[in-house]
C-alpha positions as CSV (number, residue, x, y, z in Angstrom):
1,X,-142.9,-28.4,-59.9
2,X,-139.3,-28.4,-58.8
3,X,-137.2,-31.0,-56.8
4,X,-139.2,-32.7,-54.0
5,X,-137.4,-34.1,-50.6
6,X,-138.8,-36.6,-48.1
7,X,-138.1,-36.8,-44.3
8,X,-139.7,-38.9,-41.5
9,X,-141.0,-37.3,-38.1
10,X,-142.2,-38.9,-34.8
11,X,-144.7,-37.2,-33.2
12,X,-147.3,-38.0,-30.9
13,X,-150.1,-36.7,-28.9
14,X,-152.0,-37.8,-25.8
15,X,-155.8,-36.7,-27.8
16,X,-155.3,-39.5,-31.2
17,X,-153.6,-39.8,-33.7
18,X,-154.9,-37.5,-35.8
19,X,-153.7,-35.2,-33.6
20,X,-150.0,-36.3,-33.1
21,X,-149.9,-36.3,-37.3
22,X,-151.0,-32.7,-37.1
23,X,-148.3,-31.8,-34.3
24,X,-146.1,-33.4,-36.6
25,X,-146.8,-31.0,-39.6
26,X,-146.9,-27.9,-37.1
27,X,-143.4,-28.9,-35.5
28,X,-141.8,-29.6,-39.0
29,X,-143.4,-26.8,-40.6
30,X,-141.4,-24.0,-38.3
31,X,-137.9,-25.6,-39.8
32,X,-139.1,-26.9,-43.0
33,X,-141.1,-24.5,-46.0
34,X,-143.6,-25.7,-48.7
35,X,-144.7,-28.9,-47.2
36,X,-146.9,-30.4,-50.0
37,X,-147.8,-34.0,-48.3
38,X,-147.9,-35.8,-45.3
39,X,-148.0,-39.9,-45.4
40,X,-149.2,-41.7,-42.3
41,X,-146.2,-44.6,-42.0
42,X,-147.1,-46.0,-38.9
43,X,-149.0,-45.7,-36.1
44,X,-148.8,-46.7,-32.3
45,X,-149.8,-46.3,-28.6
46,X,-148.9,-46.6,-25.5
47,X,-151.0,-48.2,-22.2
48,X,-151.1,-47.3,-18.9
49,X,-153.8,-48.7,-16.5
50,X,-155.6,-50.4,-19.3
51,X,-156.2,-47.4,-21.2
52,X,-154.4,-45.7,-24.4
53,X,-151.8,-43.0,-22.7
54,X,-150.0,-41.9,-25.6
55,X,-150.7,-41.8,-29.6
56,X,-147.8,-42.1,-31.7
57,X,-147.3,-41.5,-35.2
58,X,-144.6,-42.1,-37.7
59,X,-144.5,-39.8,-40.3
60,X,-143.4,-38.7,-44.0
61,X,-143.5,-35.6,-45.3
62,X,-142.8,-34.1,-48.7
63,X,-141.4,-30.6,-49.6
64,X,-140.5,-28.6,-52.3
65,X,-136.8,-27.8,-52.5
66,X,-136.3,-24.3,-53.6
């Protein structure tokens, strides 16, 4: 194992927030090579008319440096 690095992403996703951590990997994954982990940090919505609009997600995710 060689020299890990941690960054944090936002992402989010109108579906859950399952699905905004998953966005998150797939976005950070086109810049960023051999993500090992991903760590749920926080999580949060937004309301509009009573209902959940928007699932948010704050994110860490580990990579190998190489």
């Amino acid at each position: 194992m060689g020299v890990l690095k941690v960054i944090e992403v936002l992402a989010n996703s109108n579906e859950g927030w399952e699905a905004a951590a998953k966005n998150a990997v797939e976005e950070a994954s086109k810049s960023v090579k051999n993500i090992r982990s991903v760590y749920i940090n926080e999580q949060s919505a937004t309301v509009k008319d009573g209902k959940i609009d928007d699932y948010r997600v704050n994110v860490k995710i580990t990579f190998e440096v190489k």
